[in-house]
C-alpha positions as CSV (number, residue, x, y, z in Angstrom):
1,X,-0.6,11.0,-13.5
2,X,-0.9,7.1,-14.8
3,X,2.1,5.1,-14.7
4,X,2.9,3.0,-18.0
5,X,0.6,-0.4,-17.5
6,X,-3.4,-0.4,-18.4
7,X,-3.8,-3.6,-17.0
8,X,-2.8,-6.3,-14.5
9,X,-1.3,-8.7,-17.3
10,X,0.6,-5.6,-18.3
11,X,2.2,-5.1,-15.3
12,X,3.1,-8.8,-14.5
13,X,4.4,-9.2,-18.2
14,X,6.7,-5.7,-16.7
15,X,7.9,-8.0,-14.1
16,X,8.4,-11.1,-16.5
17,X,10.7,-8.8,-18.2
18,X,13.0,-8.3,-15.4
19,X,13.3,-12.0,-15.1
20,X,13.9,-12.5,-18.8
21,X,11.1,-14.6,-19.5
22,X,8.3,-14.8,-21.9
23,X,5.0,-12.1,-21.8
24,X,1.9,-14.0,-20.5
25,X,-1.4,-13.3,-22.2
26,X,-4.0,-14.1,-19.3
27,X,-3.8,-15.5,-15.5
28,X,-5.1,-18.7,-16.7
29,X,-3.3,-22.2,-16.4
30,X,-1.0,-22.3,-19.3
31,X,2.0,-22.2,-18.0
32,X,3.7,-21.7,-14.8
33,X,4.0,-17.8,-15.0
34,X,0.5,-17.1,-15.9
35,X,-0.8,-19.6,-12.9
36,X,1.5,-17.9,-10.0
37,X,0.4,-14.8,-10.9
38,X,-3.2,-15.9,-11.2
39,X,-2.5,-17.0,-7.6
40,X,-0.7,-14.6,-6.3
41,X,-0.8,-11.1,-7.9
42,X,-3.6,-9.4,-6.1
43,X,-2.3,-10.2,-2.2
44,X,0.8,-8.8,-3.9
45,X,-0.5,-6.3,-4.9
46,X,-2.1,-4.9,-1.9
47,X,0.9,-6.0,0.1
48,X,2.7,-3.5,-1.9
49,X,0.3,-0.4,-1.7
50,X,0.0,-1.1,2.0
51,X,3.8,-0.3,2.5
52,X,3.3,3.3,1.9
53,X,1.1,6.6,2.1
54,X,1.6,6.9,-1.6
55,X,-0.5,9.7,-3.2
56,X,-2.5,8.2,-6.0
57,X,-3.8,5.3,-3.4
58,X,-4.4,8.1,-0.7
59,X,-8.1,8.9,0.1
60,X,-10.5,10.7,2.7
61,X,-13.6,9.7,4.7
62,X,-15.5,10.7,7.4
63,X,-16.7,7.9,9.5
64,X,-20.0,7.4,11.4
65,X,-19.7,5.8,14.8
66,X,-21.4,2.6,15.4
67,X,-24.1,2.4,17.8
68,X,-22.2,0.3,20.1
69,X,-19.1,1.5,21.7
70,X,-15.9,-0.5,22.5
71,X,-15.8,-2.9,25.4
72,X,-13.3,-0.4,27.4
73,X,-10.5,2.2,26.6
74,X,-11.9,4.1,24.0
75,X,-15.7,5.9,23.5
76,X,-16.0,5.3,19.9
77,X,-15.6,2.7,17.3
78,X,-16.0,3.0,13.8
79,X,-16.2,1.2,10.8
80,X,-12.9,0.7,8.5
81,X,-14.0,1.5,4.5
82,X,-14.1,-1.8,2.6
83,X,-11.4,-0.5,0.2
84,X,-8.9,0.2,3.5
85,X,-5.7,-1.6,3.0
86,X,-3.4,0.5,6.0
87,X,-4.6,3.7,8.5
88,X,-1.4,6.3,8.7
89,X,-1.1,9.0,11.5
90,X,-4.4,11.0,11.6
91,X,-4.8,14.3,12.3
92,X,-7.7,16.7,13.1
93,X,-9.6,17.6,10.3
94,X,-6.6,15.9,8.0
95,X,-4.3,19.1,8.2
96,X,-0.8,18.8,8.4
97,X,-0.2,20.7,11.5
98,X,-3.4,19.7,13.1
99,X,-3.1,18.0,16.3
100,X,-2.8,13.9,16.2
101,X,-5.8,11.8,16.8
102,X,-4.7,8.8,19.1
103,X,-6.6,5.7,17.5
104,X,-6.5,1.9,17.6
105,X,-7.2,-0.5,15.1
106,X,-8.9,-3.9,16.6
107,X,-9.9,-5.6,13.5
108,X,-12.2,-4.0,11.0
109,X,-12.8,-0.7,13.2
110,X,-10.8,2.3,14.1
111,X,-11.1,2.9,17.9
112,X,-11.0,6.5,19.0
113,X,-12.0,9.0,21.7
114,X,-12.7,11.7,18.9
115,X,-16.4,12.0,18.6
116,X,-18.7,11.1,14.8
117,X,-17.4,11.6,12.4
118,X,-14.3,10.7,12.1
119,X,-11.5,12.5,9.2
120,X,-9.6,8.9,8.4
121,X,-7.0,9.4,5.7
122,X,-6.1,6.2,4.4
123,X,-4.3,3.8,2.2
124,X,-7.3,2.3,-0.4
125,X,-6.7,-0.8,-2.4
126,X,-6.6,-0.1,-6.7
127,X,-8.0,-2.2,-8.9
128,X,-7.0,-0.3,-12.2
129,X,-3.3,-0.4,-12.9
130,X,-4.3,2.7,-15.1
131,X,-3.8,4.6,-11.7
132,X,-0.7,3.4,-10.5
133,X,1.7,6.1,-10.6
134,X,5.4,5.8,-12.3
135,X,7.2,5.1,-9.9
136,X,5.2,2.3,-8.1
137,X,5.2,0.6,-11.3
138,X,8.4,0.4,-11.5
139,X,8.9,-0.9,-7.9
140,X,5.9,-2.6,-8.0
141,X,7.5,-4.6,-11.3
142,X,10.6,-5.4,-9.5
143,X,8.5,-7.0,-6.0
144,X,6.8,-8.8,-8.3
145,X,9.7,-10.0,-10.2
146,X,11.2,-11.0,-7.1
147,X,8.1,-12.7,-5.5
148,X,7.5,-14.8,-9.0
149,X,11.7,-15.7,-9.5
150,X,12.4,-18.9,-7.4
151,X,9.4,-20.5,-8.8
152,X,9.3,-19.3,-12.8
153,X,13.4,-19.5,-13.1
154,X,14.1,-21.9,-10.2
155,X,17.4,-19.9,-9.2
156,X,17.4,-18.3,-5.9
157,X,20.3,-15.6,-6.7
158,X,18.0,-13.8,-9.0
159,X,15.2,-13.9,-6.6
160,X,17.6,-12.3,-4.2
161,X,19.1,-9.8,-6.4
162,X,15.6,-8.6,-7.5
163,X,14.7,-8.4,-3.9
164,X,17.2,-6.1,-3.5
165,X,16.5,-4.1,-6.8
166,X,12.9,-3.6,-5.2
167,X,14.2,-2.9,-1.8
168,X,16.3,0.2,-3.8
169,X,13.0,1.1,-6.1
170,X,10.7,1.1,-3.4
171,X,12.7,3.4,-0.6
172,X,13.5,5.8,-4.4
173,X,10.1,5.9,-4.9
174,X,8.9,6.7,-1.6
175,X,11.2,9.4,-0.9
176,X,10.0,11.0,-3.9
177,X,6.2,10.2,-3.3
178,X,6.9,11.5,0.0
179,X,7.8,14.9,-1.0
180,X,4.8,16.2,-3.2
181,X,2.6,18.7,-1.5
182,X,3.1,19.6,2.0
183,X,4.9,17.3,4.1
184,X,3.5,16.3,7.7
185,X,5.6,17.6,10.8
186,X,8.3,15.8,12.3
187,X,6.7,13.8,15.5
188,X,8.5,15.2,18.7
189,X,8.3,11.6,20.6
190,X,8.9,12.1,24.4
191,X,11.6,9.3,24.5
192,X,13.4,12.0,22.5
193,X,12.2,15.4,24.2
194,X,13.4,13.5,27.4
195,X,17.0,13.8,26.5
């Protein structure tokens, strides 16, 4: 499912809109918009897929083990995908209910004692807005808005209620994300069982 944006002028034009202000018609250098979000929008971006397993940015790899282990602690390192913005909870084989894998990210590699290769499930960076989903459009408008405020408006209140706005959008959006397909188990933590 696509969300309503094609491209990345699209969606910071969506996020002009919350602030009232004028579309932009390219991240060049005519104005003040345009050049913050030529500066900015991408880290922004990424910053915002990285904040949650959401589906459409969700993607599986198996990873071959580098020929030189870690230093100490773990047998195995691998390689993080170039695309990799954020490594959830991992599981064997990627099931649900399959048993987690304890891991370590140092850096560019996953560290692991489970052998070659390794099932990473991960958060990838998008380049097409075409794939963005709905609802992390919509939140995704609104952290932008916020991010862009102080500097395109100069008034810090609207930076703060947009903040909030997004704050709202993005824990909506998640819980809904969240609930497609079948959900992981609940993590029985020891400091918890110990009670």
């Amino acid at each position: 499912m696509s969300g309503t944006v094609h491209t990345s002028v699209e969606m910071a034009n969506l996020a002009l809109a919350h602030l009232k202000e004028a579309p932009i018609r390219d991240f060049d250098f005519s104005s003040v918009a345009s050049r913050w979000f030529r500066n900015h929008y991408a880290a922004h971006r990424d910053a915002y897929l990285a904040m949650h397993d959401w589906d459409f940015a969700m993607t599986l790899a198996r990873l071959p083990s580098e020929a030189q282990s870690p230093a100490f602690r773990w047998k195995f390192q691998y390689l993080k995908p170039a695309d990799c913005l954020r490594v959830p909870q991992q599981n064997v084989a990627g099931k649900p209910d399959g048993a987690l894998i304890p891991f370590e990210i140092s850096g560019q590699r996953v560290l692991s004692d489970y052998g070659p290769p390794f099932p990473l499930r991960y958060v990838r960076r998008i380049f097409r807005e075409t794939e963005f989903s709905p609802l992390f459009v919509h939140g995704f408008g609104l952290f932008l808005a916020a991010g862009c405020a102080h500097v395109v408006t100069g008034k810090n209140s609207r930076a703060e209620a947009l903040r909030a706005a997004a704050t709202d959008a993005f824990d909506r959006a998640g819980t809904y994300d969240a609930t497609q397909g079948t959900s992981l188990p609940l993590l029985e933590l020891d400091i918890i069982a110990d009670r």
